[in-house]
C-alpha positions as CSV (number, residue, x, y, z in Angstrom):
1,X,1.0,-14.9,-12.3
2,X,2.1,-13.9,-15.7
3,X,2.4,-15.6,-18.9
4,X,5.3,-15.7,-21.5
5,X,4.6,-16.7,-24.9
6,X,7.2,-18.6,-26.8
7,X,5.6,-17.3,-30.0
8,X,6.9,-20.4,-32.1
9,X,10.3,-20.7,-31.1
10,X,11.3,-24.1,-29.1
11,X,12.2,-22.9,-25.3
12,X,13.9,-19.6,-23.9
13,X,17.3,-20.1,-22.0
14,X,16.2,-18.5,-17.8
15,X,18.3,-15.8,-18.3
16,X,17.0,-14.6,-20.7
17,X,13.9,-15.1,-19.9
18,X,14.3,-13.4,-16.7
19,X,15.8,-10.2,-18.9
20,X,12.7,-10.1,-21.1
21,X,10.2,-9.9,-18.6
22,X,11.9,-7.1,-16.6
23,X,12.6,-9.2,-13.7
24,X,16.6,-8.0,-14.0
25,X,18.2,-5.5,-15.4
26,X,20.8,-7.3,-16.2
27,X,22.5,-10.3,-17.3
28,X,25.0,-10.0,-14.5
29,X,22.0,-9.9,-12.5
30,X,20.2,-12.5,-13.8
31,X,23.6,-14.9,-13.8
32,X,23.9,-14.3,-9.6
33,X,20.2,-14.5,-9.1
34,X,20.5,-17.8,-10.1
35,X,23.1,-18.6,-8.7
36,X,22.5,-17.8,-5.3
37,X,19.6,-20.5,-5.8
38,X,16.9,-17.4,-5.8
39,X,15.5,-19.0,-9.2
40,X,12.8,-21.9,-9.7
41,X,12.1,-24.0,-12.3
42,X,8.9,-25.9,-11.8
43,X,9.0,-25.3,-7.9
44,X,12.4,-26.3,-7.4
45,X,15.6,-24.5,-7.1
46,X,17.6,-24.2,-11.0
47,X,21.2,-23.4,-10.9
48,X,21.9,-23.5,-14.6
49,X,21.4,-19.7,-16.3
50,X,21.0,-21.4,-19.5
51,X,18.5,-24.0,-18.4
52,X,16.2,-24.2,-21.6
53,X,12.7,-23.1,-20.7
54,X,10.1,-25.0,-22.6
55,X,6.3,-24.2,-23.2
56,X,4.2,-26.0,-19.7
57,X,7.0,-24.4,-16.9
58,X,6.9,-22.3,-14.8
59,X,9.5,-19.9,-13.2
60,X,9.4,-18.3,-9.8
61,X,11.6,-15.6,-8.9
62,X,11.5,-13.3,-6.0
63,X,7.1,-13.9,-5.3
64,X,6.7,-13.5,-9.1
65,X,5.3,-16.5,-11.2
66,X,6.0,-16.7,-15.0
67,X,3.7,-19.2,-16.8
68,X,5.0,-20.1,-20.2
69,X,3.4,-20.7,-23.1
């Protein structure tokens, strides 16, 4: 498990978030990763790349658990 700090900004769109954390190289990457349904939000399935991520969720992605913060 690993923890993303929001460092005093409201929420992170997944994308992005997936980006920062090295999980994808890219956004094209990140955009079919989630779309293929390979993303979750809270343990269930998010379709929406810009889905705001908000301090308390947690992402999962290919065995990999983000914690944010």
């Amino acid at each position: 498990m690993t923890e993303f700090k929001l460092d005093g900004r409201e929420y992170i769109e997944l994308n992005n978030l997936l980006k920062v954390m090295g999980l994808v190289e890219s956004g094209g990457m990140a955009k079919t990763a989630i779309a293929e349904g390979r993303v979750t939000v809270d343990g269930h399935p998010e379709l929406r790349r810009r889905c705001k991520i908000r301090t308390g969720q947690v992402v999962g992605f290919e065995g990999r658990t983000i914690v944010v913060t």
